[in-house]
C-alpha positions as CSV (number, residue, x, y, z in Angstrom):
1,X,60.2,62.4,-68.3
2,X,61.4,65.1,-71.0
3,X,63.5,63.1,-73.4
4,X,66.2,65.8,-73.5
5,X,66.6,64.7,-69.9
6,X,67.3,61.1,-70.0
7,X,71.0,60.4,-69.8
8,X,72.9,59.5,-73.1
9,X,73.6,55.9,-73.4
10,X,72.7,55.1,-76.6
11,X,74.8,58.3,-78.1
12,X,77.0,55.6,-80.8
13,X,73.7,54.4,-82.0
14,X,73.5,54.8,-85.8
15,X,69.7,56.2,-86.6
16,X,68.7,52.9,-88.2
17,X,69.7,51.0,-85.1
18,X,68.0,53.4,-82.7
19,X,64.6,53.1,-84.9
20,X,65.1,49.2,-84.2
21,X,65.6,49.7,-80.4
22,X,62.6,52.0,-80.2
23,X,60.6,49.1,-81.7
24,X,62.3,46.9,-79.4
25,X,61.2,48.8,-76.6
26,X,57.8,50.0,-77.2
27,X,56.8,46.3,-77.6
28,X,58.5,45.4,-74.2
29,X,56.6,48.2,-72.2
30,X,53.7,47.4,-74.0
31,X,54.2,43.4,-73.0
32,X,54.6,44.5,-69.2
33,X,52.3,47.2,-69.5
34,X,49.3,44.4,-70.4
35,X,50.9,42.4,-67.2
36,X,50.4,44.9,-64.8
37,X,47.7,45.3,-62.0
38,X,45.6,48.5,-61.8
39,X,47.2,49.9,-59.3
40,X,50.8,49.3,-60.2
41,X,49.6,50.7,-63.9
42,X,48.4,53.6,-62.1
43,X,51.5,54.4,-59.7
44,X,53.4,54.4,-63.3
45,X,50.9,56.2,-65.6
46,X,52.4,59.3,-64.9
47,X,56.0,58.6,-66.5
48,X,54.4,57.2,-69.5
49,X,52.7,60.3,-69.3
50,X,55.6,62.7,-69.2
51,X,57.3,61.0,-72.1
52,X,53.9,61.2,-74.3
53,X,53.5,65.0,-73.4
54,X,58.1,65.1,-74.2
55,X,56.8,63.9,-77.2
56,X,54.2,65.6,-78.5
57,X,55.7,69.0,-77.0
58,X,58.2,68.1,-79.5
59,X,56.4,67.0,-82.4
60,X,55.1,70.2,-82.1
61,X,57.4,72.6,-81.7
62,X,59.3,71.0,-84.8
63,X,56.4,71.5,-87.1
64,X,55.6,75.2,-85.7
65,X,52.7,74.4,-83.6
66,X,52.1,75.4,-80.4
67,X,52.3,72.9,-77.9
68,X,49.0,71.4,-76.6
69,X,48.3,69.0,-73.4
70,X,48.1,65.5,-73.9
71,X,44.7,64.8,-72.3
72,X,44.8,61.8,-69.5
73,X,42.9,59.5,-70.5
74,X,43.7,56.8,-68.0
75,X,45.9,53.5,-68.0
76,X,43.8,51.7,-70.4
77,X,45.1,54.2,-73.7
78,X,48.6,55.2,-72.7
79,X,49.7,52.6,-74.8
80,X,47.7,53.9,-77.6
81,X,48.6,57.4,-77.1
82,X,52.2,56.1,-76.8
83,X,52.0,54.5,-80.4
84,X,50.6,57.6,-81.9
85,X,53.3,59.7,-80.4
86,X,55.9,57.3,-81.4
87,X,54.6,57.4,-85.1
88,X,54.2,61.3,-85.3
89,X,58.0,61.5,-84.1
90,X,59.2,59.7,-86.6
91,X,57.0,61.3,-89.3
92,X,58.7,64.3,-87.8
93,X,62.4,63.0,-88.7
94,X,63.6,63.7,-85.1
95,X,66.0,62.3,-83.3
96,X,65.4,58.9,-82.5
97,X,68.4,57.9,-80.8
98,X,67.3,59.9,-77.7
99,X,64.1,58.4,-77.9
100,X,65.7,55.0,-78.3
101,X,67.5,55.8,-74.9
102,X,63.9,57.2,-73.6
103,X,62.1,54.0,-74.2
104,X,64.8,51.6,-72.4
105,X,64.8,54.3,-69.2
106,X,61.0,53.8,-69.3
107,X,61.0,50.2,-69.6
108,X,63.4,49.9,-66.7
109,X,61.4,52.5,-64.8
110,X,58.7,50.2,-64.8
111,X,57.2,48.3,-61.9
């Protein structure tokens, strides 16, 4: 999922609040990301994925890098990589109200 692709729900979110609703959310899809089964984690590795690769593709094309693959390292880091990715963002100062809307599609995206 590219984050300039997820619709725009959260568009009167002030940046404070959509810092809060990213922490919100990355603990919920961390919570149900513990709960799942293999294969269910598997079958939804690959949006978690996306959204990792949105945001690293961004992280680096705001800082003058040239963007690099996310290696896949299997359901057992995504969350990992996620946190990292999350954290990098925001040491970028980007927008964080799309990613706020980002983190509640994934969530609900979820199995």
């Amino acid at each position: 999922m590219n984050i300039a692709e997820s619709p725009d729900h959260t568009s009167g979110l002030s940046a404070a609040a959509a810092r809060d609703q990213i922490a919100t959310e990355v603990e919920r899809v961390a919570r149900r990301w513990q709960q799942l089964p293999l294969d269910r984690a598997l079958s939804a590795s690959p949006a978690v994925h996306d959204l990792i690769q949105a945001l690293a593709d961004e992280v680096a094309t705001s800082r003058g890098w040239p963007p690099r693959t996310v290696p896949d390292l299997g359901p057992a880091v995504l969350m990992d990589q996620l946190h990292v990715m999350l954290f990098d963002h925001a040491e970028a100062g980007l927008d964080p109200v799309r990613l706020a809307e980002s983190m509640t599609h994934l969530r609900r995206a979820m199995p």
